[in-house]
ZAMARGU-4260 file (C-alpha; in steps of 0.2 Angstrom, whole numbers, plus 5000, padded with zeros to 4 digits):
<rodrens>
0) 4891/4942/4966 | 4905/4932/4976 | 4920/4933/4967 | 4929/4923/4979 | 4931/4907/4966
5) 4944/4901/4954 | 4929/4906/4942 | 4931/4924/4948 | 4951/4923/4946 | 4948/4918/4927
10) 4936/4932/4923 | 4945/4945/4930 | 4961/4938/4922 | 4951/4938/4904 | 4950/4957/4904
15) 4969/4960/4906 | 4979/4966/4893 | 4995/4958/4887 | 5008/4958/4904 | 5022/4972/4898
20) 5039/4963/4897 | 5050/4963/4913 | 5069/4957/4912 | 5071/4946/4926 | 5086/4952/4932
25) 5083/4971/4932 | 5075/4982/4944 | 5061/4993/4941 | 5069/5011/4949 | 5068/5018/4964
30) 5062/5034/4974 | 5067/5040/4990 | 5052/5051/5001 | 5049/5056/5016 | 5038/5046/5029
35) 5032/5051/5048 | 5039/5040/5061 | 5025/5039/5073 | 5035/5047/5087 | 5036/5066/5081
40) 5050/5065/5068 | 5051/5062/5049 | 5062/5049/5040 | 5070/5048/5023 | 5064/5033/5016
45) 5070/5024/5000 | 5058/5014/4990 | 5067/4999/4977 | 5053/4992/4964 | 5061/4974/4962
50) 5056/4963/4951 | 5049/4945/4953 | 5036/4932/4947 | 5017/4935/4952 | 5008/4935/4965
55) 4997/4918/4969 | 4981/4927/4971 | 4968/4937/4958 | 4962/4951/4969 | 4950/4961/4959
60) 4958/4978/4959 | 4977/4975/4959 | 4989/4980/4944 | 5005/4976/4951 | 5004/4959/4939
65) 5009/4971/4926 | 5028/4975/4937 | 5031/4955/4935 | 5036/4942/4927 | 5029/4923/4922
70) 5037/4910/4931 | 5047/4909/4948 | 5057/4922/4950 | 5076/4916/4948 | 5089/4913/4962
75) 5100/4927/4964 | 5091/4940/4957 | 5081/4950/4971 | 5098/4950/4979 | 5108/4959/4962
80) 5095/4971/4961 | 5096/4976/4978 | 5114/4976/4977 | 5110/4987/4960 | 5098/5000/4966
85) 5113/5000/4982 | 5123/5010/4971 | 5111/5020/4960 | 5106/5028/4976 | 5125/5031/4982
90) 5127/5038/4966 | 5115/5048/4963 | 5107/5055/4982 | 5113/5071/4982 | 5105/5076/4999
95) 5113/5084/5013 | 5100/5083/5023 | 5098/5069/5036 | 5104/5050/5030 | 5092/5037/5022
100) 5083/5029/5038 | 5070/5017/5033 | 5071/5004/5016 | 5056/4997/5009 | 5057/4984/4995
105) 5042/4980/4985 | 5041/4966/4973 | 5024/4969/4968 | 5019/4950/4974 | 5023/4944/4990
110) 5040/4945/5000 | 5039/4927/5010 | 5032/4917/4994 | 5047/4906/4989 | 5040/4907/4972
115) 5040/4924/4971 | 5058/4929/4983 | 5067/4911/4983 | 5070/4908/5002 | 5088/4902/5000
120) 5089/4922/4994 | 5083/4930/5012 | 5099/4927/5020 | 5108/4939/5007 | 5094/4951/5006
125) 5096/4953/5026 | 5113/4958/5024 | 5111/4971/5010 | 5098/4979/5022 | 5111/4982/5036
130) 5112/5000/5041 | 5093/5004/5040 | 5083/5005/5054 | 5068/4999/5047 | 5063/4986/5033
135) 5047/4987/5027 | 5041/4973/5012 | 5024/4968/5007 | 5016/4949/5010 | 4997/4946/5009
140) 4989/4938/5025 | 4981/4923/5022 | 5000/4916/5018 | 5004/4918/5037 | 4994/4902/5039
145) 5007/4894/5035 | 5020/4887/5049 | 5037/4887/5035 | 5029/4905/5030 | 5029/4909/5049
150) 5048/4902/5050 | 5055/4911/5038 | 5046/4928/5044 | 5056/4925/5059 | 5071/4920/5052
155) 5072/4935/5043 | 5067/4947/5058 | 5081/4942/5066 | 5094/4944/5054 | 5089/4962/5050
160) 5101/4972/5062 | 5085/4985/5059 | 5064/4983/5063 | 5054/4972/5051 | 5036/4978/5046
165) 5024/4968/5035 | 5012/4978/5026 | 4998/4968/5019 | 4983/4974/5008 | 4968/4975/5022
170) 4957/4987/5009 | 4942/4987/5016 | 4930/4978/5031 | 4915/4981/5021 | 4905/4966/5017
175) 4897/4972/5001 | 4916/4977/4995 | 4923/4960/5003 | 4914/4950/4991 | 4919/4959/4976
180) 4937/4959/4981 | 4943/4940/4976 | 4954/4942/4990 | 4958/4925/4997 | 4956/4931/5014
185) 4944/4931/5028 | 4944/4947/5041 | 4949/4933/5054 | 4963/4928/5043 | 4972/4946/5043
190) 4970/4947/5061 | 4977/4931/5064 | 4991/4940/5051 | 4991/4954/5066 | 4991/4943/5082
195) 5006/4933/5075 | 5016/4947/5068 | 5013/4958/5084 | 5018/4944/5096 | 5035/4944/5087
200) 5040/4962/5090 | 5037/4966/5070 | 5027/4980/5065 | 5013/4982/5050 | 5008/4991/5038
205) 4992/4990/5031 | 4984/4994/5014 | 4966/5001/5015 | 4956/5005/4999 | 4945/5021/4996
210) 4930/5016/4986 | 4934/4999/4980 | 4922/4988/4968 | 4906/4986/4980 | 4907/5002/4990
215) 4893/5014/4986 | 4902/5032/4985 | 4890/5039/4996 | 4896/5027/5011 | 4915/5024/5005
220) 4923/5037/5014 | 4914/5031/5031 | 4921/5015/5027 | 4938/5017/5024 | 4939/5026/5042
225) 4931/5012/5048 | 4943/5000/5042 | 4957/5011/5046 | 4950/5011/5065 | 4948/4992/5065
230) 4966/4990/5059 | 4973/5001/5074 | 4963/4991/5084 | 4970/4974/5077 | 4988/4980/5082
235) 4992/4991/5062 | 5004/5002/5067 | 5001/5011/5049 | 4988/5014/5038 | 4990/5019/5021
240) 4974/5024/5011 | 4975/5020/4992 | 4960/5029/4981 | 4957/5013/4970 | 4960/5017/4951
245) 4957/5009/4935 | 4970/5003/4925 | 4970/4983/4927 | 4957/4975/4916 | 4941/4970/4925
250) 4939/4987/4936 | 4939/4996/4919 | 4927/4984/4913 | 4917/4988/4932 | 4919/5007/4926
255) 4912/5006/4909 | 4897/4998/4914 | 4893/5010/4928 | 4895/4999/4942 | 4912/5007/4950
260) 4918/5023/4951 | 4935/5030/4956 | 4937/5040/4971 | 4937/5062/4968 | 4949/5070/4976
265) 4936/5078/4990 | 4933/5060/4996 | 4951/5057/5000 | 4951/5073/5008 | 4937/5071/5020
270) 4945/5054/5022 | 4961/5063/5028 | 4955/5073/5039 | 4946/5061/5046 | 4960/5049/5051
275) 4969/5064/5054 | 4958/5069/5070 | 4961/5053/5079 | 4977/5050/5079 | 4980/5068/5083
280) 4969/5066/5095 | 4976/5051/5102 | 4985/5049/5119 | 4999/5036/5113 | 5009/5050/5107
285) 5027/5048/5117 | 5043/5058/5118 | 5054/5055/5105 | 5065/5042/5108 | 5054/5030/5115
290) 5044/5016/5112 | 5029/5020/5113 | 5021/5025/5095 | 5005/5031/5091 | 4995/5025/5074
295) 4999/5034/5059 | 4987/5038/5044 | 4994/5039/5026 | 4986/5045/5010 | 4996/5039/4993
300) 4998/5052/4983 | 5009/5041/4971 | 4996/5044/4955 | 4989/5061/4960 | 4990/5066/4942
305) 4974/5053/4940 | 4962/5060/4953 | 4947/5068/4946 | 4939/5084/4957 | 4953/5096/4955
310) 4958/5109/4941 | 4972/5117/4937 | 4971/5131/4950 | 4971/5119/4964 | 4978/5103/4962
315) 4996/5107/4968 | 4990/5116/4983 | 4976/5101/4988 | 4993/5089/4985 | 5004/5101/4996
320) 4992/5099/5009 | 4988/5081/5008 | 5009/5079/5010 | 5008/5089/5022 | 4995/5080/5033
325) 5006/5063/5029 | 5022/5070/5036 | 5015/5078/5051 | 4998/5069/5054 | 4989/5085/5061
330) 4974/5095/5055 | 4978/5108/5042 | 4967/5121/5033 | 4956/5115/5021 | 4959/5121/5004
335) 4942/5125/4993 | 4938/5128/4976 | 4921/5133/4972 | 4918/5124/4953 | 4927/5107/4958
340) 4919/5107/4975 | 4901/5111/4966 | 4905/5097/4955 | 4907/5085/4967 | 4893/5088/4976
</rodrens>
């Protein structure tokens, strides 16, 4: 069935449970990890979870609607939680190691919707981002059709003393997946996201799905690769593979009824080690301290305590090497486990 309809966005709405509160004016944490640059090194990177109004679209497997809050999200606010999160981090980064480098801020929604960050806003939030090499927020794709969108991207991009990079929620090229997905977007509308962004000297990020509602399990993996590669190709500097999970309503609903089922942990890992071998393998790989970058492969690893396939005896050395793999994007043994490997078979 095409879930691309407002019909769609009201069913998959009807299986969500009540919306958590959010005070408007309070931030949602931070973390601060580790992420390979693309040139050789690795970079301390600090995430802040802001909070804002909802995003515009009903895509059928997103729960960051449960991070938000109803309405517009108020002027002023994205800039005091910034300026908040600012000194939680001074407080309380205790690392002597190398500096924070790289900032990303995620409003679960979209980061050039006015309704959702209010454009008079951006000028402040440039400023609290000077001193980071590297600004990464989230917008979905099919926004960028818009020419006051477009404006205010660049706008931004160049007040930022450091580099802007978009990422937006590719998930899969799969045609059977696509139409489950109630994304809003056509394939040519993300690569008409990448053209635009590219020509501007701004770098993406892409989210890819392993496993989404429509994917048969058999052929999931090969997909995700697929989409990885086909994102590369479109000018993604990153790709960041997220095992879809339950949690928001209708793919629970999906789950129950036997027509999904989440991704086990030896699927992410043939995945991995997929992605792993080609940009390796790649030839773009330049000195450090150049321009020249060559694509990076991610795995999130944010909710590893949900992934079935694993047992007690080998879960942390399966995450240990996965986190390995993200910081240094190179082949490393593979762990095995007789009775969780049987299982998945």
């Amino acid at each position: 069935m095409d879930l691309n309809s407002p019909i769609a966005s009201r069913r998959i709405r009807s299986y969500r449970e009540k919306k958590p509160f959010r005070e408007p004016s309070m931030h949602q944490g931070y973390v601060i990890d580790l992420e390979p640059d693309g040139r050789g090194d690795i970079v301390r990177t600090a995430t802040y979870f802001l909070t804002g109004s909802e995003c515009r679209f009903t895509c059928a497997m997103c729960d960051l609607w449960k991070y938000t809050v109803d309405g517009e999200t108020p002027s002023g606010s994205i800039p005091l939680q910034i300026q908040s999160l600012h000194k939680f981090v001074t407080q309380n980064d205790n690392s002597d190691e190398h500096s924070i480098r790289w900032l990303k801020l995620y409003n679960a929604s979209n980061f050039f919707d006015h309704k959702n960050i209010p454009w008079e806003d951006l000028e402040s939030i440039a400023t609290l981002c000077d001193g980071y090499e590297r600004i990464i927020v989230e917008n979905h794709a099919a926004l960028f059709a818009s020419e006051r969108v477009r404006e205010q991207v660049l706008m931004f991009a160049d007040r930022l003393e450091g580099q802007l990079e978009i990422a937006m929620g590719l998930e899969t090229i799969e045609p059977a997946a696509m139409n489950q997905l109630n994304k809003g977007m056509s394939i040519e509308q993300f690569q008409a996201a990448c053209a635009f962004l590219s020509s501007h000297g701004i770098s993406i990020r892409a989210f890819v799905l392993l496993q989404p509602p429509g994917s048969e399990p058999a052929q999931s993996t090969d997909w995700c690769v697929r989409t990885c590669e086909a994102a590369w190709n479109w000018g993604v500097t990153c790709c960041s593979v997220i095992p879809t999970r339950s949690g928001n309503g209708f793919v629970d609903q999906l789950h129950s009824s036997g027509q999904w089922f989440p991704p086990n942990v030896q699927q992410l890992e043939w995945t991995m080690d997929r992605l792993v071998e080609r940009v390796s393998d790649t030839s773009a790989m330049a000195p450090s301290g150049t321009d020249r970058k060559r694509p990076i492969a991610l795995v999130d690893l944010w909710d590893w305590s949900r992934i079935s396939g694993v047992c007690d005896r080998c879960r942390t050395a399966r995450y240990d090497r996965l986190h390995q793999m993200n910081l240094q994007q190179l082949p490393r043994p593979k762990w095995t486990c007789d009775p969780c490997d049987r299982e998945s078979d």
